[in-house]
PDB file of N, CA, C and O in Angstrom:
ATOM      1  N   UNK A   1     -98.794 -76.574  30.204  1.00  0.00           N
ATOM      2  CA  UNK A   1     -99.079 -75.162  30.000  1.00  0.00           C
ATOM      3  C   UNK A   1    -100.110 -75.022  28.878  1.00  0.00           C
ATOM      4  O   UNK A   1     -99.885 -75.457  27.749  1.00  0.00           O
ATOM      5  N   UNK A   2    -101.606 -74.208  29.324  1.00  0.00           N
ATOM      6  CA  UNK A   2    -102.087 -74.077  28.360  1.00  0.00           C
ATOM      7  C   UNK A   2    -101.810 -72.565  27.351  1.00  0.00           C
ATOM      8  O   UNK A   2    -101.471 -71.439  27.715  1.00  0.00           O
ATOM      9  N   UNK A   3    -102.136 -73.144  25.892  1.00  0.00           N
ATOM     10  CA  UNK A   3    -101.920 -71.542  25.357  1.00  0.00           C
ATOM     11  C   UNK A   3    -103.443 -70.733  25.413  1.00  0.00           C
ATOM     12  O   UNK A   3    -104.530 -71.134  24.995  1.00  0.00           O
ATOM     13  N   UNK A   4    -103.164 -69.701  25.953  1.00  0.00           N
ATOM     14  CA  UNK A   4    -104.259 -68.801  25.962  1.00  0.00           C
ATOM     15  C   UNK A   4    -104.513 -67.937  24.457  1.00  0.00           C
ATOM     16  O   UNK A   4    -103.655 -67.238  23.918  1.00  0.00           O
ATOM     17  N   UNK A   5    -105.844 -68.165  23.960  1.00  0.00           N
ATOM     18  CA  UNK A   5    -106.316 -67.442  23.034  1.00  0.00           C
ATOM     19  C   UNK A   5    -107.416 -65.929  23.274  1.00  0.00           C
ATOM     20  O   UNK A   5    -108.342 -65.387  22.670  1.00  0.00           O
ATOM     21  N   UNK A   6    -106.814 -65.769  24.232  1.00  0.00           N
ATOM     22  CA  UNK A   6    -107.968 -64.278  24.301  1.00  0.00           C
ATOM     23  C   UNK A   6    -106.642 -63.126  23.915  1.00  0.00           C
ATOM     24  O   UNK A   6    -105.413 -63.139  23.974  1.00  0.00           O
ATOM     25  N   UNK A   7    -107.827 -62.066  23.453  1.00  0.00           N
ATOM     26  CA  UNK A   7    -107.115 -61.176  23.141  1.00  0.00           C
ATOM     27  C   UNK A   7    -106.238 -60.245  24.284  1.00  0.00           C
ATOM     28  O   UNK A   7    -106.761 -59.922  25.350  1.00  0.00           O
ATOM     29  N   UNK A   8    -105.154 -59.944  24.004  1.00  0.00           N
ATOM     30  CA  UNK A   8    -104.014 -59.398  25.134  1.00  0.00           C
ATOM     31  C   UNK A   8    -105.028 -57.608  25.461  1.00  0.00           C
ATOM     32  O   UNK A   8    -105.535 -56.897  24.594  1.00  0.00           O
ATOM     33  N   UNK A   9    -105.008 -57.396  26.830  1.00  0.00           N
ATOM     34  CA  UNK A   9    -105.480 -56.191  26.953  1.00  0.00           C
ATOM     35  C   UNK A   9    -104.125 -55.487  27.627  1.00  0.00           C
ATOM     36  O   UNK A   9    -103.076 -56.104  27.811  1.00  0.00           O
ATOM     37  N   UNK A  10    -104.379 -53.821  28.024  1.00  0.00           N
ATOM     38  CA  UNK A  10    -103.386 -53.083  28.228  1.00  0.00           C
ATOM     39  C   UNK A  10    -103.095 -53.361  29.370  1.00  0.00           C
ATOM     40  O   UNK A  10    -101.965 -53.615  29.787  1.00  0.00           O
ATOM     41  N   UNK A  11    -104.337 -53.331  30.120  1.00  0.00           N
ATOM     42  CA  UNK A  11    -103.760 -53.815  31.321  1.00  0.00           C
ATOM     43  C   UNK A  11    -103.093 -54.858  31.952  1.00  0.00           C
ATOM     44  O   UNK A  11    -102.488 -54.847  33.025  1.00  0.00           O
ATOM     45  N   UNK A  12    -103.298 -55.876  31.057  1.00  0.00           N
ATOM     46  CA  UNK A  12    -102.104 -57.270  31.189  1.00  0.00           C
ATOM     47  C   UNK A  12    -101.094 -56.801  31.198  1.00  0.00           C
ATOM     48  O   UNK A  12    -100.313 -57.096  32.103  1.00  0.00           O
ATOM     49  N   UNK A  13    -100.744 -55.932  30.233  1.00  0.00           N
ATOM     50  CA  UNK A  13     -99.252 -56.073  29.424  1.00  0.00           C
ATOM     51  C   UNK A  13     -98.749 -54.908  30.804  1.00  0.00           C
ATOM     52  O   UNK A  13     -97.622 -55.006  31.289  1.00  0.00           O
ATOM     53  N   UNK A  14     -99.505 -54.112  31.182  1.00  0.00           N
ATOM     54  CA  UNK A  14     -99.265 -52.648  32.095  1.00  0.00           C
ATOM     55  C   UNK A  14     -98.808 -52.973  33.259  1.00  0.00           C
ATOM     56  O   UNK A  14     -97.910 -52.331  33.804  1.00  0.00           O
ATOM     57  N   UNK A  15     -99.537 -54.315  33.934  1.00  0.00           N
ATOM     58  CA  UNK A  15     -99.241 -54.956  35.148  1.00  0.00           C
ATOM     59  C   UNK A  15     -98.145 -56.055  35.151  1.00  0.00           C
ATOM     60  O   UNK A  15     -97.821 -56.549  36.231  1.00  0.00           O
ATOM     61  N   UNK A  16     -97.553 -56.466  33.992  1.00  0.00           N
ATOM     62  CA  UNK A  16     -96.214 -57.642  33.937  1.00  0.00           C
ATOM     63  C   UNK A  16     -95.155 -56.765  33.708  1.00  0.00           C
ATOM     64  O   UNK A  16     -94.120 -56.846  34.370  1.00  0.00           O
ATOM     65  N   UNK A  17     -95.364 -55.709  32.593  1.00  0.00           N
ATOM     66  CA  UNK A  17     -94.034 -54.858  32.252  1.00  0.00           C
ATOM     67  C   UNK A  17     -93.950 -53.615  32.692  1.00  0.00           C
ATOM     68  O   UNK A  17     -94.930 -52.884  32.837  1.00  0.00           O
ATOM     69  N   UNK A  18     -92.671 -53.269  32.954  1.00  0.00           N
ATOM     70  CA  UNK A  18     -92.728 -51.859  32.847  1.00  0.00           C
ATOM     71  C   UNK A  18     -92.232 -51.469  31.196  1.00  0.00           C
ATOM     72  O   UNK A  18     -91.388 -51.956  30.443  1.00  0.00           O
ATOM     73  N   UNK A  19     -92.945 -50.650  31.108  1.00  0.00           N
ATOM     74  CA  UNK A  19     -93.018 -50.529  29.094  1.00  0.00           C
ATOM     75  C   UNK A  19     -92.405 -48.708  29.073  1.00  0.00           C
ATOM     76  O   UNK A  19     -93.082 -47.788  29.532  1.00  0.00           O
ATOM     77  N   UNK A  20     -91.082 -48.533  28.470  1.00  0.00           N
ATOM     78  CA  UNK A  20     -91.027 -47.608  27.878  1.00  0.00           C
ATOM     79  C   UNK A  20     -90.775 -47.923  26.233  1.00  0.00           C
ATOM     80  O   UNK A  20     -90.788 -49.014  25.664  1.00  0.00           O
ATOM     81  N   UNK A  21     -90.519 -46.430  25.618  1.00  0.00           N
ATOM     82  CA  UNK A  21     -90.720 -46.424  24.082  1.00  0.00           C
ATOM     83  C   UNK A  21     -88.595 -45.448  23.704  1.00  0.00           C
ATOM     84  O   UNK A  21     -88.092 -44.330  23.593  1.00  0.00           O
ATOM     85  N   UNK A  22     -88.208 -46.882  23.674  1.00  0.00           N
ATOM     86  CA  UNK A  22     -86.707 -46.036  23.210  1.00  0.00           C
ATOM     87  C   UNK A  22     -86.733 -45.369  22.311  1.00  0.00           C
ATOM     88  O   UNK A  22     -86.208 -44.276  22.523  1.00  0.00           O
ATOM     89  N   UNK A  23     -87.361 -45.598  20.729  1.00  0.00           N
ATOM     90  CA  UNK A  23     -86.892 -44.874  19.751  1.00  0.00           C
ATOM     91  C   UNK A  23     -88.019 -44.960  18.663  1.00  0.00           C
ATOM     92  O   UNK A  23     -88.478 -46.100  18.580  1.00  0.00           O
ATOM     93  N   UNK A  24     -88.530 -44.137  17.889  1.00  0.00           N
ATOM     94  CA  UNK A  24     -89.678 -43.946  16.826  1.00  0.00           C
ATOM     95  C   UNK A  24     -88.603 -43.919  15.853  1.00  0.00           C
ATOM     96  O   UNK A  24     -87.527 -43.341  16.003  1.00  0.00           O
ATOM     97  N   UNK A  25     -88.987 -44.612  14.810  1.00  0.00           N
ATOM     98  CA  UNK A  25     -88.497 -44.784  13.739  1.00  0.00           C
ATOM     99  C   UNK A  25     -88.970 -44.725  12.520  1.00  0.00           C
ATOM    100  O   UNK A  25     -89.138 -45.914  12.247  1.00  0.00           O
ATOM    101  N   UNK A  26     -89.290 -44.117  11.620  1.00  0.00           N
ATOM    102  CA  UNK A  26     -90.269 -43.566  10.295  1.00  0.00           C
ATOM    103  C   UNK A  26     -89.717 -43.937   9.089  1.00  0.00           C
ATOM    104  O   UNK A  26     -88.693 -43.430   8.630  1.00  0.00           O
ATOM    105  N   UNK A  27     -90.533 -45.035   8.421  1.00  0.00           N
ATOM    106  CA  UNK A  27     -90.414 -45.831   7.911  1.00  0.00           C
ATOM    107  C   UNK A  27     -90.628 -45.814   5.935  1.00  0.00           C
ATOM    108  O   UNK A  27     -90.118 -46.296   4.924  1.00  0.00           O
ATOM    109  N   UNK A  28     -91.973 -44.712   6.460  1.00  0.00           N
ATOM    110  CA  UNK A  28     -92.547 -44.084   5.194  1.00  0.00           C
ATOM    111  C   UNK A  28     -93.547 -43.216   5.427  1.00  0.00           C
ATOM    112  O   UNK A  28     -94.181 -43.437   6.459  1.00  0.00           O
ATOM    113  N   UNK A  29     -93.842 -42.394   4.847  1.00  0.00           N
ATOM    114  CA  UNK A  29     -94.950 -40.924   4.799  1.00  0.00           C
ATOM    115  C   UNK A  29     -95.236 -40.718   3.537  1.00  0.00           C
ATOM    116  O   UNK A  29     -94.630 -40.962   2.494  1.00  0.00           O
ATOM    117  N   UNK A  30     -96.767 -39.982   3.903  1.00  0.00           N
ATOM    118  CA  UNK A  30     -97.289 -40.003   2.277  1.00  0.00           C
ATOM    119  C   UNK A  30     -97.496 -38.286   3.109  1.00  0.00           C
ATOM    120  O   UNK A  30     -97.605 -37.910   4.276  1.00  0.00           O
ATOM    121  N   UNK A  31     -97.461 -37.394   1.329  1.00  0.00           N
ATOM    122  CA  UNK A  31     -97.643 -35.788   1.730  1.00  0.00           C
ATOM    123  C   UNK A  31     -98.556 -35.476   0.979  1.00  0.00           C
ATOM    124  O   UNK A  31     -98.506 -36.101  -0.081  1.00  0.00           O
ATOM    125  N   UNK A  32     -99.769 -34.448   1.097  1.00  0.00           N
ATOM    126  CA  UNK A  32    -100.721 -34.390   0.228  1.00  0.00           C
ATOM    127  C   UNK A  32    -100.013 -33.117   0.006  1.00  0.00           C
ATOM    128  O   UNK A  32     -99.406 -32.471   0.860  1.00  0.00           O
ATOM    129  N   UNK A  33    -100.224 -32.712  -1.762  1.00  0.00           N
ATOM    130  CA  UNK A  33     -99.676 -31.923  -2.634  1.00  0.00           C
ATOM    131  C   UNK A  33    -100.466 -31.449  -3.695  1.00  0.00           C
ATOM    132  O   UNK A  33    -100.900 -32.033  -4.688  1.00  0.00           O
ATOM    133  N   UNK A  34    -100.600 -30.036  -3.230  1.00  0.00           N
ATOM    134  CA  UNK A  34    -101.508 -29.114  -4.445  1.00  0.00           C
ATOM    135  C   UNK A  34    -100.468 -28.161  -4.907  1.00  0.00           C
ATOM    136  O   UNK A  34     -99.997 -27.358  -4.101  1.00  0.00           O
ATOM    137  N   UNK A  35    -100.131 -28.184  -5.961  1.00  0.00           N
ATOM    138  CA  UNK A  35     -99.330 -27.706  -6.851  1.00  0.00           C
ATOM    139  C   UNK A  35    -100.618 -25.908  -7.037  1.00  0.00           C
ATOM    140  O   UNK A  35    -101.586 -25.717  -6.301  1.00  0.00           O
ATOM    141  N   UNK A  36    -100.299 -25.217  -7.846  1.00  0.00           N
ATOM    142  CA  UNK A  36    -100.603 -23.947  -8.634  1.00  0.00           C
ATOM    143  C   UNK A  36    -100.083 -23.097  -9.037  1.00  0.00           C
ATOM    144  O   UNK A  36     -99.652 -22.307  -8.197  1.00  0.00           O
ATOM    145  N   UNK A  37     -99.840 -22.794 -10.448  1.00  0.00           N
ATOM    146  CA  UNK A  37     -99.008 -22.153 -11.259  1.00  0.00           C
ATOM    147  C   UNK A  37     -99.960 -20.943 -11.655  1.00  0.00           C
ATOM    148  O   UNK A  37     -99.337 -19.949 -12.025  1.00  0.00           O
ATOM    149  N   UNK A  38    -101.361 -20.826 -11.651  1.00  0.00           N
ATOM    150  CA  UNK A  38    -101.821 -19.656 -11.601  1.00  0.00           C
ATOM    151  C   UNK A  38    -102.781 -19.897 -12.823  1.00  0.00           C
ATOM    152  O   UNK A  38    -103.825 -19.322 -12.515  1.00  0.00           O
ATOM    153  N   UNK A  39    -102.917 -20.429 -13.969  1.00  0.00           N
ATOM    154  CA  UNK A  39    -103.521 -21.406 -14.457  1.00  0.00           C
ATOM    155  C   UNK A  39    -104.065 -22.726 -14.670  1.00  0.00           C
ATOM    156  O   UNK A  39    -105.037 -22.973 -15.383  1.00  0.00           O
ATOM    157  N   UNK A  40    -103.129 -23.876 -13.765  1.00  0.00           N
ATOM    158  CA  UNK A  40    -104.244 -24.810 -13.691  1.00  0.00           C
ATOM    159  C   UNK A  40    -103.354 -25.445 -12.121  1.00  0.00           C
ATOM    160  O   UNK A  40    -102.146 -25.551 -11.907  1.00  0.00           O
ATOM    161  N   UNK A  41    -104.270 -25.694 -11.444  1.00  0.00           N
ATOM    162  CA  UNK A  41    -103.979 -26.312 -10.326  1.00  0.00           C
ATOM    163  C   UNK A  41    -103.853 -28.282 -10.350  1.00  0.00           C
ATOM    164  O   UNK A  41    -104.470 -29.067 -11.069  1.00  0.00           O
ATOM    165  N   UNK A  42    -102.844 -28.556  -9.301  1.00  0.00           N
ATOM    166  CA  UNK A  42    -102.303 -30.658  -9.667  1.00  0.00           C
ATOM    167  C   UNK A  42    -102.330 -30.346  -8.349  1.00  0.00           C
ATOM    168  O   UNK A  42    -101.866 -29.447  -7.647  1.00  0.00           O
ATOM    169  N   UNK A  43    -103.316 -31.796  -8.110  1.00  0.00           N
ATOM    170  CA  UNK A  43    -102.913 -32.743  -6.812  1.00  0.00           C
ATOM    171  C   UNK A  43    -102.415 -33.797  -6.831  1.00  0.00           C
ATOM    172  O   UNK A  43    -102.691 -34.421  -7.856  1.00  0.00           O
ATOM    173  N   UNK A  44    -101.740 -34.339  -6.097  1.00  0.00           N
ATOM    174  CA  UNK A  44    -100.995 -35.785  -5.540  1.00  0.00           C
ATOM    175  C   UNK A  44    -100.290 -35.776  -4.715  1.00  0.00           C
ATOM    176  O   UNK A  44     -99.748 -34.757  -4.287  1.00  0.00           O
ATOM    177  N   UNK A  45    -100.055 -37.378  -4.115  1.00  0.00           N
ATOM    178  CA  UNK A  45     -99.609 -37.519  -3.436  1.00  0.00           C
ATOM    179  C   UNK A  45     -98.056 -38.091  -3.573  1.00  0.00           C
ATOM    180  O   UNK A  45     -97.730 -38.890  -4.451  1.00  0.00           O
ATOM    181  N   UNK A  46     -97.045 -37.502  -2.457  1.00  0.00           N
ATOM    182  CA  UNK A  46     -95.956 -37.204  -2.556  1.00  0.00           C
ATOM    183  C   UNK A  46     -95.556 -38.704  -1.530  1.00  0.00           C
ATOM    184  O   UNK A  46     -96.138 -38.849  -0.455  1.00  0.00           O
ATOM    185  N   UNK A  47     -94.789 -39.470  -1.890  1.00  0.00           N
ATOM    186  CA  UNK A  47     -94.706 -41.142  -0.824  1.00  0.00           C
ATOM    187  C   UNK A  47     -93.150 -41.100  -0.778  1.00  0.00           C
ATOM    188  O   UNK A  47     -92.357 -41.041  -1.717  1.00  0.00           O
ATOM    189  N   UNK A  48     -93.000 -41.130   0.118  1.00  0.00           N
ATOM    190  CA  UNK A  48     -91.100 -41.859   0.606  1.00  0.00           C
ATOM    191  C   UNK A  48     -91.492 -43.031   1.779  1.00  0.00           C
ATOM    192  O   UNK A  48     -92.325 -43.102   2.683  1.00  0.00           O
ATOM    193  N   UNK A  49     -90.567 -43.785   1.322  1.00  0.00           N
ATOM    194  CA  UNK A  49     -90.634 -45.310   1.573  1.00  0.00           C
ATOM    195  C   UNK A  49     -88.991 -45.855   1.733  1.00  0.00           C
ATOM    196  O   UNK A  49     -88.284 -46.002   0.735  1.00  0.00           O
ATOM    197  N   UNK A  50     -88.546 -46.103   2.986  1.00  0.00           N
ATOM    198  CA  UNK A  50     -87.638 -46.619   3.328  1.00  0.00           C
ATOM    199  C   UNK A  50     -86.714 -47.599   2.182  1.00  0.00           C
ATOM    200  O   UNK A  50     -85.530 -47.318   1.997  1.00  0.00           O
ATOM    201  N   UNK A  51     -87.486 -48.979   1.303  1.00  0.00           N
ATOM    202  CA  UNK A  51     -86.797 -49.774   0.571  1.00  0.00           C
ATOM    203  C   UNK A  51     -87.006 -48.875  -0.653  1.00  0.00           C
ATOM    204  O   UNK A  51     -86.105 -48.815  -1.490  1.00  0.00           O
ATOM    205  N   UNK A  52     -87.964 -48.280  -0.789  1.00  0.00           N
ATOM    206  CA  UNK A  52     -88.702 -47.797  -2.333  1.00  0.00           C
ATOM    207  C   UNK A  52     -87.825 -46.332  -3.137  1.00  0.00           C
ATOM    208  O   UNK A  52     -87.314 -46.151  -4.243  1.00  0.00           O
ATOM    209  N   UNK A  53     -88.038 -45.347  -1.671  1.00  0.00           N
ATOM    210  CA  UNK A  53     -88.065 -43.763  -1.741  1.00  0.00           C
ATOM    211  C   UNK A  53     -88.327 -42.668  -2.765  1.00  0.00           C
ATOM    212  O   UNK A  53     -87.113 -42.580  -2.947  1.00  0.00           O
ATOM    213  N   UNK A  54     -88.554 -42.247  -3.148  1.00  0.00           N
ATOM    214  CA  UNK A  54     -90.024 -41.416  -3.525  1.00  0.00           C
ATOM    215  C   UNK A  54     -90.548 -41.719  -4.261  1.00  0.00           C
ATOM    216  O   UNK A  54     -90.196 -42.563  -5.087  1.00  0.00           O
ATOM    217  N   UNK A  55     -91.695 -41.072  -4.220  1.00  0.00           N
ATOM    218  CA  UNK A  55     -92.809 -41.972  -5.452  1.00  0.00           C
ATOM    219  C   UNK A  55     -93.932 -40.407  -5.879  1.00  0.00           C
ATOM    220  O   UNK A  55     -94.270 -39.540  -5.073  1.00  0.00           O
ATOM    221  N   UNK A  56     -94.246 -40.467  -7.170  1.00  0.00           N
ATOM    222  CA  UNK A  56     -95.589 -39.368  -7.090  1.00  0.00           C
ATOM    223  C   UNK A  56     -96.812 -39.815  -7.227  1.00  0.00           C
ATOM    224  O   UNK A  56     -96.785 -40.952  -7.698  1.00  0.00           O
ATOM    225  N   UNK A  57     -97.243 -39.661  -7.146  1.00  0.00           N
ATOM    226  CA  UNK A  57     -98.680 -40.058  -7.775  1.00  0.00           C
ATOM    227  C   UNK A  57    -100.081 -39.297  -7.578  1.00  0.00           C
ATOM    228  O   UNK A  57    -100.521 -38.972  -6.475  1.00  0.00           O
ATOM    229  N   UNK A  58    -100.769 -39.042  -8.907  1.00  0.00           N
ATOM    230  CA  UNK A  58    -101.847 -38.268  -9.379  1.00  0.00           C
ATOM    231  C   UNK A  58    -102.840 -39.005  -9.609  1.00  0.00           C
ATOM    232  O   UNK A  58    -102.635 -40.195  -9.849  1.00  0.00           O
ATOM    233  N   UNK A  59    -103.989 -38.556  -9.596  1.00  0.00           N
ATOM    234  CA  UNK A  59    -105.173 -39.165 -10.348  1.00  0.00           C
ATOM    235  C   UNK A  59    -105.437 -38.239 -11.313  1.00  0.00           C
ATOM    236  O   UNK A  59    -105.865 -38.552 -12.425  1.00  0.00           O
ATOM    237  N   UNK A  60    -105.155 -36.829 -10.877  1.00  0.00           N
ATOM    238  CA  UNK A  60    -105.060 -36.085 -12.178  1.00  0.00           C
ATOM    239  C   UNK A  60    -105.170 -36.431 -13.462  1.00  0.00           C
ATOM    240  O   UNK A  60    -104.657 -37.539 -13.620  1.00  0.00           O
ATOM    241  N   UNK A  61    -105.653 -35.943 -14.565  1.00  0.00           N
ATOM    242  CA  UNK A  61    -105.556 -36.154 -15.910  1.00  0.00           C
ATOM    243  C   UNK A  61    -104.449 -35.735 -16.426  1.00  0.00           C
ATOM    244  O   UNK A  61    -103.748 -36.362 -17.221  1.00  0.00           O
ATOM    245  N   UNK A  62    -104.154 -34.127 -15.779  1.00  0.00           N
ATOM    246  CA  UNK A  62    -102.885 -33.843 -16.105  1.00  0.00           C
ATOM    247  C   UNK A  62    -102.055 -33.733 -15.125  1.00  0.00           C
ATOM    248  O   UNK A  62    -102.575 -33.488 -14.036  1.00  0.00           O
ATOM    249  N   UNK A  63    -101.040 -33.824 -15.155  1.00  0.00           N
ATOM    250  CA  UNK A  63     -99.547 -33.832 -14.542  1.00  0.00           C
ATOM    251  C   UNK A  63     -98.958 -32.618 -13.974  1.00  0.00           C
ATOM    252  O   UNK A  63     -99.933 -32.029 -13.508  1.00  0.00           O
ATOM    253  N   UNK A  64     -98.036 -31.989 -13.773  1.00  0.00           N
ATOM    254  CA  UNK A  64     -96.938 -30.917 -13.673  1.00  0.00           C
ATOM    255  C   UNK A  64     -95.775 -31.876 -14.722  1.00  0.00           C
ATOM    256  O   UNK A  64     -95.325 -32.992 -14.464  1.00  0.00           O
ATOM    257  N   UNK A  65     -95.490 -31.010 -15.958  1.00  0.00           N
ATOM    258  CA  UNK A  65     -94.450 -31.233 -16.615  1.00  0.00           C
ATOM    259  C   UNK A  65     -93.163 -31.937 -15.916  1.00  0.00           C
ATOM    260  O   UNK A  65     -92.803 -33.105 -16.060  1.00  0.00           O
ATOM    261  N   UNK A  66     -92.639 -31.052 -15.221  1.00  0.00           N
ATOM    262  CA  UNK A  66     -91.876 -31.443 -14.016  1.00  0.00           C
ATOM    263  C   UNK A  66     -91.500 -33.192 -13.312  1.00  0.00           C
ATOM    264  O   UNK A  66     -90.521 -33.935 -13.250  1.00  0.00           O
ATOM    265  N   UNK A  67     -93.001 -33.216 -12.868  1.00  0.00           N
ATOM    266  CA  UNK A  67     -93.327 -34.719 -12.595  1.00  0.00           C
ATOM    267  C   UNK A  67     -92.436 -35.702 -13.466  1.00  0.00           C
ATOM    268  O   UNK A  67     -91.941 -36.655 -12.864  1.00  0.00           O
ATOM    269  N   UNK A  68     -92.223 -35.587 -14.608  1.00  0.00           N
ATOM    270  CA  UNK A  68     -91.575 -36.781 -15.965  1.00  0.00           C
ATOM    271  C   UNK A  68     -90.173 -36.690 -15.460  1.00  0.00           C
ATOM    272  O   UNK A  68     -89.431 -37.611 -15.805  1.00  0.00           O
ATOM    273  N   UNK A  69     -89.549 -35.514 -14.517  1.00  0.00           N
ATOM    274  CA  UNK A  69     -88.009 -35.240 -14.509  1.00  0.00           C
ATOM    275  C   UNK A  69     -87.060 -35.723 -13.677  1.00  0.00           C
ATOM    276  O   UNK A  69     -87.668 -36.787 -13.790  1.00  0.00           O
ATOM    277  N   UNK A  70     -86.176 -35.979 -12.962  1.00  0.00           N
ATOM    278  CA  UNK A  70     -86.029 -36.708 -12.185  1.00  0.00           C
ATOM    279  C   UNK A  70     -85.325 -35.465 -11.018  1.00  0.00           C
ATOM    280  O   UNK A  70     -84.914 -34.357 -11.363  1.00  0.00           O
ATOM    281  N   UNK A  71     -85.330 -35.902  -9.879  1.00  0.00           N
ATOM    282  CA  UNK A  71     -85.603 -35.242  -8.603  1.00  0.00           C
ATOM    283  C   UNK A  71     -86.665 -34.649  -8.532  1.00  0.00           C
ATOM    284  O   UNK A  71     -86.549 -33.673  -7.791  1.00  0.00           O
ATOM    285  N   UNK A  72     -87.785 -34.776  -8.997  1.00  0.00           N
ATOM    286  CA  UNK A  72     -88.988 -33.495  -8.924  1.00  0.00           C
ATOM    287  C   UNK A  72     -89.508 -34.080  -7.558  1.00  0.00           C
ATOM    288  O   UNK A  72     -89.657 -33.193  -6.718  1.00  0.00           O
ATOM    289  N   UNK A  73     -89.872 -35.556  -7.050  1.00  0.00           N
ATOM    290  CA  UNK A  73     -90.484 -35.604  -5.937  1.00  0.00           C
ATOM    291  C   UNK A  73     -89.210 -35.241  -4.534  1.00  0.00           C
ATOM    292  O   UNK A  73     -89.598 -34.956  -3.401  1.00  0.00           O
ATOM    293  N   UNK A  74     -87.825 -35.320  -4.880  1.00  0.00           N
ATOM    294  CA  UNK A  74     -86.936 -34.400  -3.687  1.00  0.00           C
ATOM    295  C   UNK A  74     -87.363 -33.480  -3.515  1.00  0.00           C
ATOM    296  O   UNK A  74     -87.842 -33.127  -2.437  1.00  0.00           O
ATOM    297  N   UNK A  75     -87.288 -32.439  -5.116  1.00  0.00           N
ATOM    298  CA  UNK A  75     -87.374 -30.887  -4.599  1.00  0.00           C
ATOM    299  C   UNK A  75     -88.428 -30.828  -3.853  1.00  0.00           C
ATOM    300  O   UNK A  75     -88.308 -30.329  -2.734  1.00  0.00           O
ATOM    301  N   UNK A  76     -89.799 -31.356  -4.326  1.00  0.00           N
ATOM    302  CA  UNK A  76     -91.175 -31.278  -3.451  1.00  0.00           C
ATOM    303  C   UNK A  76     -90.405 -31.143  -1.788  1.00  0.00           C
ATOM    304  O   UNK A  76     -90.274 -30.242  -0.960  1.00  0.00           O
ATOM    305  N   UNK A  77     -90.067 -32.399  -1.877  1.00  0.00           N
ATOM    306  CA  UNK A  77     -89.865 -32.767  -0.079  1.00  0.00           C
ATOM    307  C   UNK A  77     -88.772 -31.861   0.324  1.00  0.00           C
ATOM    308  O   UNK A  77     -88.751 -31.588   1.524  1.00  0.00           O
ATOM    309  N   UNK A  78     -87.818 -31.315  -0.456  1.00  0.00           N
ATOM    310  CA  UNK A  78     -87.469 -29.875   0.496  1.00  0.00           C
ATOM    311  C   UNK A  78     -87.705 -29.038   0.226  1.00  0.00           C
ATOM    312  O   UNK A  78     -86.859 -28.194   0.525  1.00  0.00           O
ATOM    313  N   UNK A  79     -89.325 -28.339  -0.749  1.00  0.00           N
ATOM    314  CA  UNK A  79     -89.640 -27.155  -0.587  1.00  0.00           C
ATOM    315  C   UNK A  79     -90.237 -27.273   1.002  1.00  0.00           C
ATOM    316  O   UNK A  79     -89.852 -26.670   2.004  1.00  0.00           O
ATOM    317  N   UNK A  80     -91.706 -28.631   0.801  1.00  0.00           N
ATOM    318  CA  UNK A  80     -92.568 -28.990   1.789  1.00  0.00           C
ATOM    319  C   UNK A  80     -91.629 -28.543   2.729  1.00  0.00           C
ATOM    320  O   UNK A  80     -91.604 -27.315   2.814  1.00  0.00           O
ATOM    321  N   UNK A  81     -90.632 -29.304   3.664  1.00  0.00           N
ATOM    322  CA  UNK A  81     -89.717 -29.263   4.626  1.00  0.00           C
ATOM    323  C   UNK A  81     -89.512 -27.862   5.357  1.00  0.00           C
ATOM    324  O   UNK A  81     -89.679 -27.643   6.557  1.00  0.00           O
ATOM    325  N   UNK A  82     -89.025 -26.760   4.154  1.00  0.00           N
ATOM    326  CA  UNK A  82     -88.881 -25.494   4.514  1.00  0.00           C
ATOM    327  C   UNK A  82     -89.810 -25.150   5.113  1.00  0.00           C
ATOM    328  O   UNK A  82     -89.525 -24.498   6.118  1.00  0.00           O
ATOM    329  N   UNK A  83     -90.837 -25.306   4.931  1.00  0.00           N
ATOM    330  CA  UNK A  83     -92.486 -24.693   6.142  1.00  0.00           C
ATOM    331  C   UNK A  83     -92.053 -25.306   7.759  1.00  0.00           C
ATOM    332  O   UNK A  83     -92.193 -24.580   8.743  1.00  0.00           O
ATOM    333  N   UNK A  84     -91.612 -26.479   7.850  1.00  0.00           N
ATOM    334  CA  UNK A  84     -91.321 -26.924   9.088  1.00  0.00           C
ATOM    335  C   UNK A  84     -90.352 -26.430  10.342  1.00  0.00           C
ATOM    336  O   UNK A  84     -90.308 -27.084  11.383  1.00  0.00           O
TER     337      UNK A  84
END
């Protein structure tokens, strides 16, 4: 038996299997986040990560006070959520 090195196309895989998709599973998401208090506006990004789970992160110079506290990236993810 030789091993074949070409790259697998769809239609190989389309014509040997029948291919369904049981279950999507979400692993991690990043949320883009603009804060505004009416004087100075923060961006960053908002990350949940399966082993990790949440994370903030700015390039900002400055922060949201908030940010230093702990649950601040939850509340984010269930204000965000409520829009959904």
């Amino acid at each position: 038996m030789t091993e074949d090195n070409n790259e697998v196309t769809i239609r190989e895989i389309m014509d040997k299997y029948m291919i369904s998709s049981v279950k999507k599973t979400t692993t991690s998401w990043i949320k883009h986040i603009l804060l505004n208090d009416g004087k100075n506006q923060y961006m960053g990004e908002l990350f949940w990560d399966i082993n990790t789970g949440y994370a903030w992160k700015s390039d900002s110079v400055h922060v949201p006070s908030e940010s230093l506290r702990p649950d601040f990236e939850y509340t984010l993810d269930c204000i965000t959520e409520m829009d959904n």
